[in-house]
C-alpha positions in Angstrom: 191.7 131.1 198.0 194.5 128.9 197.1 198.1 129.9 197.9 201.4 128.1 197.0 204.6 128.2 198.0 207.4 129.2 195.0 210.7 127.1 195.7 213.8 129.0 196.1 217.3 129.2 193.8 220.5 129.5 195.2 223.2 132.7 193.8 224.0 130.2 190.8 220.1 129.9 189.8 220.2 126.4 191.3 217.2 125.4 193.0 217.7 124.3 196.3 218.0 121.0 197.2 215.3 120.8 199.5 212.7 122.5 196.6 214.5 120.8 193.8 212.1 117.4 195.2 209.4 118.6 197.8 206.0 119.2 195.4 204.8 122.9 196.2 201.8 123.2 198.6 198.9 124.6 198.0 197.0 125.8 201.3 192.9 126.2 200.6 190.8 129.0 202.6 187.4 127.5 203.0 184.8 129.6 204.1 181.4 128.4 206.1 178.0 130.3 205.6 174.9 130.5 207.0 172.5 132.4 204.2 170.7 128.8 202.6 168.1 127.3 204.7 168.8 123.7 205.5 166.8 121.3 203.2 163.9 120.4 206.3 163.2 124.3 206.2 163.0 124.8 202.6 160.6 121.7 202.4 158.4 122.4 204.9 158.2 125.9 203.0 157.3 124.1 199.9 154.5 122.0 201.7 152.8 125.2 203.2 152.0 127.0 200.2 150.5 123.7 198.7 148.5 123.0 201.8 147.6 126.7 201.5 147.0 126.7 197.8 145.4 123.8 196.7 141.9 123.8 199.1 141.0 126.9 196.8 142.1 125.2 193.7 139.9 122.3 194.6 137.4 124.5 195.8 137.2 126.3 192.2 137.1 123.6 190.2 134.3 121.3 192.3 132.6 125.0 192.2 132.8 126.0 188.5 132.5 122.2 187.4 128.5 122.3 189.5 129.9 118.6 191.5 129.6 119.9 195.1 128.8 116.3 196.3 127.8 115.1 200.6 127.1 117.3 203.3 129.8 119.7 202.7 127.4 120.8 200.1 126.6 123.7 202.5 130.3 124.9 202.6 129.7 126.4 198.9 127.8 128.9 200.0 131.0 130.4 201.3 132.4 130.3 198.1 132.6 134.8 198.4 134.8 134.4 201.4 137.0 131.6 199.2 137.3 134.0 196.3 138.2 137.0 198.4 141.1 135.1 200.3 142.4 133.4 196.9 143.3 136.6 195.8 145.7 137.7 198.3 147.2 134.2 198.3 147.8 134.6 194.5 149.4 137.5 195.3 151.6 136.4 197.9 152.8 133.3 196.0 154.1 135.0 192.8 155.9 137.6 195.4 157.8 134.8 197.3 158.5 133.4 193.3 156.8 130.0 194.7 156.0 130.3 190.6 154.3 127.1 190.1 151.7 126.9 193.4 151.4 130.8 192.4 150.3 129.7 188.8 147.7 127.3 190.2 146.3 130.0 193.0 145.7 132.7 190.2 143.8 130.0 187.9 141.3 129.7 191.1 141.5 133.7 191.8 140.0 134.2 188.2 137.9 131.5 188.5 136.0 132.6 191.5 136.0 135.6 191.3 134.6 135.6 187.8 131.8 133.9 189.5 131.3 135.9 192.4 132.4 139.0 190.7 129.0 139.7 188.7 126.4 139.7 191.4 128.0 143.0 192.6 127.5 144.7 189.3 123.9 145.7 188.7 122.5 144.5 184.8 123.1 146.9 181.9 119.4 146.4 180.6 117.5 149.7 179.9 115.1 150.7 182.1 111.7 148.8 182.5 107.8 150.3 182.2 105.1 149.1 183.6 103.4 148.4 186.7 105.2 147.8 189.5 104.6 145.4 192.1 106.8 145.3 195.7 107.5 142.1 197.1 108.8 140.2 200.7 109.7 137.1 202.1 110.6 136.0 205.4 111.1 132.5 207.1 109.1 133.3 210.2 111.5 131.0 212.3 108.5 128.3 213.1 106.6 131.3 213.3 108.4 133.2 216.0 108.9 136.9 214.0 108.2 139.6 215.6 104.6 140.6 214.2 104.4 144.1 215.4 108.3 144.4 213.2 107.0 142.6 210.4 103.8 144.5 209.9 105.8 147.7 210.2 107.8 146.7 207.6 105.0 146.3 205.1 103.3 149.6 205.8 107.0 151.3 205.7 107.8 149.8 202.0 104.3 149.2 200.8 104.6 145.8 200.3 102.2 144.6 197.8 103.1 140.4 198.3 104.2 139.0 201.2 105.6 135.4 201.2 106.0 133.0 204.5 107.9 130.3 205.6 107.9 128.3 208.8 104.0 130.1 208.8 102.5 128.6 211.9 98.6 129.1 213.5 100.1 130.6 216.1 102.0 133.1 213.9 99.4 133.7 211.6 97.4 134.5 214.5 100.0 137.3 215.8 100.0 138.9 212.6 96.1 139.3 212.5 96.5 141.0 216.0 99.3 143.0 214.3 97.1 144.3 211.8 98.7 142.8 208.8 95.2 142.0 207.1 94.4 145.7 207.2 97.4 145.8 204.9 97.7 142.8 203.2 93.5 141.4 202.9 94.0 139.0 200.6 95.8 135.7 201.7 96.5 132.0 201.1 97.5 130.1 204.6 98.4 126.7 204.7 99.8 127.2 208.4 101.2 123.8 210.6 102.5 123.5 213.7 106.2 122.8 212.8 108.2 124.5 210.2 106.6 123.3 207.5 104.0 125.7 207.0 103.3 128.2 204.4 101.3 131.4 203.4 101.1 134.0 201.2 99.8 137.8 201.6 98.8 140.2 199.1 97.3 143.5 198.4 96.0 142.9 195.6 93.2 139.8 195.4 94.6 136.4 194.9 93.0 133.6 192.0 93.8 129.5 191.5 95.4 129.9 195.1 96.8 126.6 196.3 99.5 124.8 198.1 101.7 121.9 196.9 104.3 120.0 199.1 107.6 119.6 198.0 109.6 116.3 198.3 111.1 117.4 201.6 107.4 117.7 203.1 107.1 121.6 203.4 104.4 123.6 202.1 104.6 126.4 199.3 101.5 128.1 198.8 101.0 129.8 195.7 98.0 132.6 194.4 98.0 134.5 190.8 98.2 138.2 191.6 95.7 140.6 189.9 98.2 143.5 189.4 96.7 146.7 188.5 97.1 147.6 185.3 99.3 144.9 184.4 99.2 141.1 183.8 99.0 138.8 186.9 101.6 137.2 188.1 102.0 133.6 189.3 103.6 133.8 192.9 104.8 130.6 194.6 106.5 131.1 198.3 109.6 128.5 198.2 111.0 126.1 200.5 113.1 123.4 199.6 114.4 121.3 202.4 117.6 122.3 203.4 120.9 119.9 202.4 121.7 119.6 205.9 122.7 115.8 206.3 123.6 113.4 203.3 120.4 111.7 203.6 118.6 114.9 202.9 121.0 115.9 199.8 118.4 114.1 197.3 115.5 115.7 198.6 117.2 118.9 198.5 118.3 118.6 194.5 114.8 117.2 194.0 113.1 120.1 195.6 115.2 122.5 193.5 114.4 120.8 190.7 110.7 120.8 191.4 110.4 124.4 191.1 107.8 126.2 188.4 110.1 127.0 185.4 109.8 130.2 184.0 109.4 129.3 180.5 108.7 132.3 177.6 105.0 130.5 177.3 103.8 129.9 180.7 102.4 132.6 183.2 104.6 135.5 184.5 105.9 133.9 187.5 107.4 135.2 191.0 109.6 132.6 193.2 110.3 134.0 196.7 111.7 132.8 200.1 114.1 130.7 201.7 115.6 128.3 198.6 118.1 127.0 201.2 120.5 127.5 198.8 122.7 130.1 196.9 124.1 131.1 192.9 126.9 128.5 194.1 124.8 125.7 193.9 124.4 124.2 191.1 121.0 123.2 191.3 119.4 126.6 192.4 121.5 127.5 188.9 119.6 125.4 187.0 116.2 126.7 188.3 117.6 130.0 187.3 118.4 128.4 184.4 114.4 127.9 183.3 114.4 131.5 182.7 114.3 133.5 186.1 116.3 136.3 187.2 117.6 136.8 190.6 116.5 139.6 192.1 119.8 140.4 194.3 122.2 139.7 191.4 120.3 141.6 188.7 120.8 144.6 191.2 123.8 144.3 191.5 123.6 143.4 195.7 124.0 139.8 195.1 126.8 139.8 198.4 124.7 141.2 200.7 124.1 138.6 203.1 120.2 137.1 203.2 120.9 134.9 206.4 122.3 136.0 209.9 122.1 137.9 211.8 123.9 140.2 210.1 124.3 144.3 210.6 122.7 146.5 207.9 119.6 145.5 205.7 119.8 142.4 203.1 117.3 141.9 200.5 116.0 138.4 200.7 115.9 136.1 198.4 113.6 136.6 194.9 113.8 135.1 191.3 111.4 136.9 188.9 110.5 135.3 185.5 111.4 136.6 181.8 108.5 139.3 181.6 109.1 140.4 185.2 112.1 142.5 186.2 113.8 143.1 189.3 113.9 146.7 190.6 115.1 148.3 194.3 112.6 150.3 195.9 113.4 153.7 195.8 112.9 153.9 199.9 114.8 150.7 200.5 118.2 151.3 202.4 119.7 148.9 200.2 122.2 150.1 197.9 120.4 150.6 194.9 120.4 149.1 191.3 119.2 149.7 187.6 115.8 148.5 186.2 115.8 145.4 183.8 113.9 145.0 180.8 112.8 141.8 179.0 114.3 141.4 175.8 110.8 140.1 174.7 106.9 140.5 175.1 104.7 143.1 175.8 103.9 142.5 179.2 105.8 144.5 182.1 105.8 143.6 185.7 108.3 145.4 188.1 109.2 143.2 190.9 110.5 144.8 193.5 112.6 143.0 196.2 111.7 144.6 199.5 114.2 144.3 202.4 113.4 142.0 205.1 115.9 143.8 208.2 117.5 141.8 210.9 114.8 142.8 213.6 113.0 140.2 212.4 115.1 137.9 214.9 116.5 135.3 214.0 113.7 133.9 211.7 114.0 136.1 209.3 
């Protein structure tokens, strides 16, 4: 702090002669501190949280805005993981009061996780009646499933319709030996040698069975179900090609797009098997859009993870039309999840997802 010098006055209350003309001098303390972070550090601090923020901003908005474009088209299926790390980064920015990058990482927070979010929470339809018919699909891995597994699994749930991708001769062949056509007599097999084949297995007998190829050159065989005591059901085993290069990401939209819609006139219809795709994509959203339900999200176990291997049990893929619904099976170990009822029509078919587990190897 400043300090001065008063002058001095003589006995008379003259100033002396020396302070009458010399100024007074002020002396200044001037203290040096540490605390502030030199400018370098404070920008570099600045630049983290928007390298850490804005990937998930971009991420939400190419994700909620449907334009995942190129190969990295495949990233979005981590899109769970993305929402589950924005909100701890949200969190983190408003607590250092980095306001404005904190603003922008809890607009991404709610936006993915308000799309995430719902496939954990099973539908709040009522209950649905009617017939029930159990359902499975597995990508046999260019037909290298264990058959003896795979049998077991349909004699354990009582798997009424069995769908196959990657169905070779070979494969097909190892599943009669397994004793799946004790189980399962009715079938349509359009088996090749490659992964490109296709079949379809079912209890129940099979009418205008067929097989169409998709853009990307696989099968999908395809058989009307005569469920007992209910309407059939239209059952299509899909395989689009996988998005895997950029050359491919045509086919891939174009094999989406292909699939049967499930419109409120046509057939009661039953999509299963490996879409090579996920509810972040926008085109498998816009075959849901047609009118199907997915299985896994109307139970409520839309994050349990369908490819792996993984531990525990995931249900695999399944859309079900707007007079099917989707319902657990009561034996599955998956968690389980409330019936769903068309809002419309008289006819009832319960489709129920059955759990393809990880023993399958790595085809499944």
């Amino acid at each position: 702090m400043p300090v001065s010098r008063l002058p001095t006055r003589g006995a008379d209350g003259t100033l002396d002669r020396h302070d009458a003309v010399r100024p007074a001098i002020t002396v200044c303390r001037m203290t040096i501190t540490e605390d502030a972070p030199p400018p370098t550090r404070r920008r570099r601090g600045v630049l983290l949280w928007w390298v850490l923020v804005l990937p998930g901003l971009l991420w939400a908005v190419v994700r909620l805005g449907g334009w995942e474009r190129s190969a990295l088209v495949q990233l979005f299926a981590f899109t769970p993981y993305v929402a589950a790390w924005s909100v701890p980064l949200a969190l983190a920015a408003l607590l250092r009061r980095r306001w404005l990058p904190g603003a922008l990482a809890v607009v991404a927070a709610v936006g993915l996780v308000g799309a995430v979010l719902p496939r954990a929470l099973p539908d709040d339809r009522p209950a649905a009646r009617g017939p029930q018919l159990r359902v499975m699909t597995s990508n046999m891995f260019v037909g290298s499933a264990d058959p003896a597994q795979l049998v077991d699994l349909v004699r354990r749930y009582r798997v009424d319709v069995l769908a196959l991708q990657e169905y070779t001769s070979d494969g097909e062949a190892a599943l009669v030996a397994a004793g799946l056509a004790a189980e399962l007599p009715h079938r349509q097999s359009n088996a090749e040698v490659v992964t490109t084949g296709s079949g379809l297995w079912s209890r129940h007998p099979l009418s205008d069975t067929g097989m169409r190829r998709n853009g990307g050159g696989f099968a999908q065989s395809y058989g009307t179900v005569a469920v007992p005591g209910g309407p059939p059901v239209l059952v299509e085993s899909a395989h689009p090609r996988a998005p895997a290069t950029r050359q491919r990401l045509d086919v891939w939209r174009a094999d989406l797009a292909a699939q049967p819609p499930a419109t409120a006139g046509g057939p009661l219809r039953i999509l299963l098997g490996d879409f090579n795709a996920t509810l972040d994509h926008a085109a498998m959203r816009r075959v849901l859009g047609t009118g199907y339900t997915d299985a896994a999200d109307a139970l409520g176990t839309g994050l349990i993870a369908t490819w792996g291997p993984y531990d525990g049990t995931p249900i695999p893929p399944v859309t079900s039309g707007p007079a099917t619904t989707a319902r657990s099976s009561p034996r599955s170990p998956c968690p389980d999840g409330e019936s769903a009822e068309p809002a419309w029509g008289q006819k009832r078919v319960q489709a129920q997802p059955i759990p393809a587990g990880p023993e399958l190897g790595p085809g499944w």
